[in-house]
C-alpha positions in Angstrom: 37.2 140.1 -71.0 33.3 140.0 -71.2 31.2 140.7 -68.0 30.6 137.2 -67.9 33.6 136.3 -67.7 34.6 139.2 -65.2 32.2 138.7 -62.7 32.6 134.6 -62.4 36.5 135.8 -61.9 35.6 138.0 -59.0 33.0 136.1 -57.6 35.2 134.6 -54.6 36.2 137.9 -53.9 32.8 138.9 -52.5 33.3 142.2 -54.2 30.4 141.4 -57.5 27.3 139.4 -57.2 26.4 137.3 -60.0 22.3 136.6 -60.3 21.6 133.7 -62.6 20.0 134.0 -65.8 19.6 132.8 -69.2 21.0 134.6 -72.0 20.4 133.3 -75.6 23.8 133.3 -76.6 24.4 130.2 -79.1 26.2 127.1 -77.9 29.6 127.4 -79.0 32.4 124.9 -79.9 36.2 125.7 -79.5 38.6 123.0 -81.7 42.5 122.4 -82.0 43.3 122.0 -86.0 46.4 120.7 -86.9 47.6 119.3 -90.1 47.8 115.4 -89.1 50.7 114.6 -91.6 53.0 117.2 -89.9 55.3 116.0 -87.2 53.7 117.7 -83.7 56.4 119.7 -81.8 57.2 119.2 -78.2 56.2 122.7 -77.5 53.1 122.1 -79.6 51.9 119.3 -77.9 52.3 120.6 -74.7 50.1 123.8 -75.6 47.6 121.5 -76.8 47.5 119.4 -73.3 47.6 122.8 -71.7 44.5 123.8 -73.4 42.6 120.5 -73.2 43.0 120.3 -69.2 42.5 124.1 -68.9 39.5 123.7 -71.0 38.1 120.6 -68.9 39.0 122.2 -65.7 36.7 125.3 -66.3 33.9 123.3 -68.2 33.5 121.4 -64.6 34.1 124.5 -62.6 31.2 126.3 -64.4 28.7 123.1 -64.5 29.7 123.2 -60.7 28.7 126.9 -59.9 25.8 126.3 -62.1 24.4 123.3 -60.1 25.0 125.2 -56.7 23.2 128.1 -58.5 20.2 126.3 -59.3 20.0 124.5 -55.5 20.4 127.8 -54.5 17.7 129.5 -56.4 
């Protein structure tokens, strides 16, 4: 687990502070590949939902701490 990723875990616990700043990491992408001939498992295809809502879930919560971060600031 990065720091990053640490202290937005434990930031409701009111144990870490997290100060905003920018860090030139790169943008990065995360992708699903799958061949599109196969036939897609049930088990398959539930990991990939899984993923997609996880994935869309955490993209909102982090724009929304950023945007309280920034009214904050």
């Amino acid at each position: 687990m990065s720091l990053g990723s640490f202290v937005f875990a434990l930031r409701r616990k009111n144990t870490v502070s997290a100060l905003p700043t920018k860090i030139g990491h790169p943008d990065r992408n995360l992708g699903i590949v799958w061949k599109s001939d196969a036939q897609e498992r049930l088990s398959v295809r539930r990991l990939r939902h899984y993923m997609e809502n996880d994935f869309k879930t955490l993209s909102f919560t982090i724009q929304k701490q950023e945007q309280t971060s920034l009214r904050r600031g």
